[in-house]
C-alpha positions as CSV (number, residue, x, y, z in Angstrom):
1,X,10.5,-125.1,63.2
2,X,14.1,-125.8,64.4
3,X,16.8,-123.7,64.1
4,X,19.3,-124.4,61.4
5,X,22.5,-125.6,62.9
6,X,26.0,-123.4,61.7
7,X,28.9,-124.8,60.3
8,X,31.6,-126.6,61.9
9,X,35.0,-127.3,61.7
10,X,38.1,-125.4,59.6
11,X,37.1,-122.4,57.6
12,X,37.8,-122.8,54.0
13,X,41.2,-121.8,52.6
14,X,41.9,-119.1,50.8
15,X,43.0,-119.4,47.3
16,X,45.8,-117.4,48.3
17,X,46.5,-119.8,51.0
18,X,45.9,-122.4,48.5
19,X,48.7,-121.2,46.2
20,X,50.9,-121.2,49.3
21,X,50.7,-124.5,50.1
22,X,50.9,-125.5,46.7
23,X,54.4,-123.8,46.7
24,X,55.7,-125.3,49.8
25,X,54.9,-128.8,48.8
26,X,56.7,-127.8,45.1
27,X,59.6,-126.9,47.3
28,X,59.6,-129.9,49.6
29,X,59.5,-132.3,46.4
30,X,62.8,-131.0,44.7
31,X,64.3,-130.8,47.8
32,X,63.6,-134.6,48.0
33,X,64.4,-135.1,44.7
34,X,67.9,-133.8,44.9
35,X,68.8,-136.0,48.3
36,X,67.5,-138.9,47.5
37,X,66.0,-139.4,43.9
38,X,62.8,-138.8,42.0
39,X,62.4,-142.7,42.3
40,X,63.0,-143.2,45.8
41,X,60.6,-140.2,46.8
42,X,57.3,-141.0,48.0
43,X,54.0,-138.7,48.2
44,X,53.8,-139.1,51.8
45,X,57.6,-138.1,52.3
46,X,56.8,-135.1,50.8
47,X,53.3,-134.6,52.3
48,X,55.2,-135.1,55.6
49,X,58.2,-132.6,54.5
50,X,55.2,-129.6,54.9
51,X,53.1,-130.9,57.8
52,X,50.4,-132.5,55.4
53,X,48.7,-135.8,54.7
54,X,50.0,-137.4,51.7
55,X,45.7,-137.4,50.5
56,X,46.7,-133.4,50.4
57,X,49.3,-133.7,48.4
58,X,47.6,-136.0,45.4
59,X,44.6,-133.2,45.8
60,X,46.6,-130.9,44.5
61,X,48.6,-132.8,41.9
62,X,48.3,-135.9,39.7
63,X,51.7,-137.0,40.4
64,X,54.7,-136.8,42.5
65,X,56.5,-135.3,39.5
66,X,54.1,-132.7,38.5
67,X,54.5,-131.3,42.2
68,X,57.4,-129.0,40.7
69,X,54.9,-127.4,38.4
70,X,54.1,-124.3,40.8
71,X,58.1,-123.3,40.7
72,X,58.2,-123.2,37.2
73,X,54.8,-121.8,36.8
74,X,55.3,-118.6,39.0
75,X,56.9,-115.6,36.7
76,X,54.5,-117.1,33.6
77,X,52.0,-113.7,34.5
78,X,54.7,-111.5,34.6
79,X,56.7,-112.1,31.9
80,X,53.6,-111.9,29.4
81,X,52.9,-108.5,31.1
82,X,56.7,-107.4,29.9
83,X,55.9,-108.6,26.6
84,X,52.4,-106.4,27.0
85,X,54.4,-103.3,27.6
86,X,57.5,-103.8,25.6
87,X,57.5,-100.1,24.0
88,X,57.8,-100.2,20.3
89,X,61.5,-99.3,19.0
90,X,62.8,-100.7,22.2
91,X,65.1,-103.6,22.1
92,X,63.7,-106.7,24.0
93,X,66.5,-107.3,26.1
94,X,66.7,-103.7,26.9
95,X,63.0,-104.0,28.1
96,X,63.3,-106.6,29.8
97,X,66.8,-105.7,31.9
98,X,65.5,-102.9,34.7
99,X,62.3,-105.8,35.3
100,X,64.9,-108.6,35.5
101,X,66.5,-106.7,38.1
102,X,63.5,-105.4,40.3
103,X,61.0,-108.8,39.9
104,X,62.2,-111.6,41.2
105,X,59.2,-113.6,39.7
106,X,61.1,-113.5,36.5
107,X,64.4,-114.7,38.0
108,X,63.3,-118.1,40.0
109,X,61.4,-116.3,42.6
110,X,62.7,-116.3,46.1
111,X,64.7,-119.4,45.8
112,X,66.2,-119.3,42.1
113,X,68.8,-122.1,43.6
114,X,65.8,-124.7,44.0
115,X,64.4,-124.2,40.4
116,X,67.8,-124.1,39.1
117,X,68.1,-127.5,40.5
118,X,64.8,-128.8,39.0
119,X,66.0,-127.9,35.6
120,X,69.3,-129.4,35.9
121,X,67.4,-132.9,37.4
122,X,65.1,-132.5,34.8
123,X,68.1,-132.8,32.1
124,X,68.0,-136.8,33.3
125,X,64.9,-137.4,34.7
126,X,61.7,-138.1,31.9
127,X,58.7,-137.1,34.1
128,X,60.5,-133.8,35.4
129,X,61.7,-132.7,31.8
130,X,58.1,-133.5,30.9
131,X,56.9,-131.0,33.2
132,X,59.4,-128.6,32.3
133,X,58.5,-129.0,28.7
134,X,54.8,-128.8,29.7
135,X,55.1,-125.5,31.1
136,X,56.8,-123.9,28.3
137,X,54.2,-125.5,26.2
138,X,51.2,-123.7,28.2
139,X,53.0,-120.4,28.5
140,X,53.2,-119.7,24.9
141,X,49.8,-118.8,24.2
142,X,50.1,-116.3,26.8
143,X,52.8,-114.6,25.2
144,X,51.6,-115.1,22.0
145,X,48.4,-113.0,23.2
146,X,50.5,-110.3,24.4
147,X,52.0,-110.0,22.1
148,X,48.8,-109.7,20.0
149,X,47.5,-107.0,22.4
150,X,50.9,-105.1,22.0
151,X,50.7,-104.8,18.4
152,X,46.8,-104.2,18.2
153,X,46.3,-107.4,15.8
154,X,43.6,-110.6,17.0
155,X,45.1,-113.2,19.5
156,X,44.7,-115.9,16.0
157,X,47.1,-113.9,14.4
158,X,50.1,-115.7,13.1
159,X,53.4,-113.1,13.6
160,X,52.4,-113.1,17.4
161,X,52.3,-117.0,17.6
162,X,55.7,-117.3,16.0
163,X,57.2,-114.3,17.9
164,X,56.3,-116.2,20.9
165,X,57.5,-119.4,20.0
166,X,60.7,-117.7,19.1
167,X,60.6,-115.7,23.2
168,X,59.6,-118.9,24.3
169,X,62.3,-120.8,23.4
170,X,65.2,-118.1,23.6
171,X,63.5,-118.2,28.0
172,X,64.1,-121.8,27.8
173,X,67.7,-121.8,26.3
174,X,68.6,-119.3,29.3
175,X,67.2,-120.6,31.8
176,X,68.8,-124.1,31.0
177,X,72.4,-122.6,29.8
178,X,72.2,-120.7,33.7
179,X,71.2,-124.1,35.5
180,X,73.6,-126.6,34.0
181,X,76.6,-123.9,34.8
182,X,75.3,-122.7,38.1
183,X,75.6,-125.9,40.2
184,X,76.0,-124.2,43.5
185,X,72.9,-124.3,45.0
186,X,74.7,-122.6,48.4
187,X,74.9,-119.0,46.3
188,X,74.0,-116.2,47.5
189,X,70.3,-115.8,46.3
190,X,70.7,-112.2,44.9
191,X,74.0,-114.1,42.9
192,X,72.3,-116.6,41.5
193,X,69.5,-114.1,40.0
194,X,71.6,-111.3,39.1
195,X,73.4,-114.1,37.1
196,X,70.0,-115.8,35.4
197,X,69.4,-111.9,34.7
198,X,72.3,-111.5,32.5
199,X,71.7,-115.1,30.9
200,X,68.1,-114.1,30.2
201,X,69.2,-110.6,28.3
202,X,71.8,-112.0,26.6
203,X,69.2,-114.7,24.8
204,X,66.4,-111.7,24.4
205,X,69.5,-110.2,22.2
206,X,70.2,-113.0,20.4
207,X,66.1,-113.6,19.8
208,X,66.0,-110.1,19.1
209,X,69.0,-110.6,15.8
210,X,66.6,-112.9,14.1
211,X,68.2,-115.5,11.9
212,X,71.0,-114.6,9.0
């Protein structure tokens, strides 16, 4: 009987590891974007931009536009866990203000300047609005079920679907109105969130007023 022969070569990465390179490469692509346009970017430029093969980077993502996706994807979890705990009586912007200020997932993450230019490129370029769009799109039926846990009532039910569609879109409108005004991307990091904060709240408010 022989002996069975070990594994070679790189251990298998992580899928925290994973999520980290995903991230880099999302950065390295609007980075790219913004110098020299979504059209004249290239999957190995960005592949090169993090040290990997431009086969890495199409293994992670269909396109060179959907390569933003982890940016814009990254506060989705906590945000629904806001909604989750949003006490009862409690205005929404008022629930949401102390987490605006303490988790930075909700405010563009560590570098709110690069997503804040993603939204404003996406304002003129198709594929990246699509994404943009897309991600809203998926996040609502996360909200929508925690919403549903919050109130006690089954993830089908229709007042949670519309309150989320009404969350979701008072997020988008904030995050947009902040972007297309905030064009510095040199600020201050802490600025720039402390700014997409107040944005945020003051739509929550506004969502929170209904329509009269």
């Amino acid at each position: 009987m022989t002996a069975s022969r070990g594994r070679t070569g790189r251990p298998p990465l992580t899928q925290e590891r994973k999520a980290e390179i995903r991230l880099e490469i999302a950065r390295a692509a609007v980075d790219l974007f913004v110098d020299q346009g979504v059209a004249a970017t290239t999957g190995e430029q960005i592949g090169q931009a993090v040290g990997v093969s431009a086969r890495t980077v199409w293994r992670y993502f269909p396109s060179k536009e959907s390569c933003v996706g982890p940016l814009l994807t990254a506060g989705i979890d906590a945000i629904a866990a806001c909604l989750r705990e949003w006490e009862p009586g409690r205005p929404l912007g008022e629930a949401f203000a102390r987490r605006l200020e303490t988790d930075q997932r909700l405010v563009g993450g560590p570098d709110p300047a690069t997503v804040g230019a993603l939204v404003r490129l996406a304002r003129t370029e198709p594929a990246l609005r699509a994404v943009w769009l897309q991600t809203y799109d998926e996040a609502e039926p996360a909200f929508a079920r925690a919403l549903a846990d919050r109130a006690g009532v089954p993830a089908g039910d229709f007042r949670p679907a519309i309150q989320a569609a009404m969350f979701n879109a008072a997020l988008r409108a904030a995050v947009e109105h902040h972007a297309w005004r905030a064009a510095d991307t040199a600020a201050d990091p802490a600025t720039v969130r402390a700014e997409l904060a107040e944005a945020i709240r003051a739509a929550l408010v506004v969502a929170s007023e209904g329509v009269s």
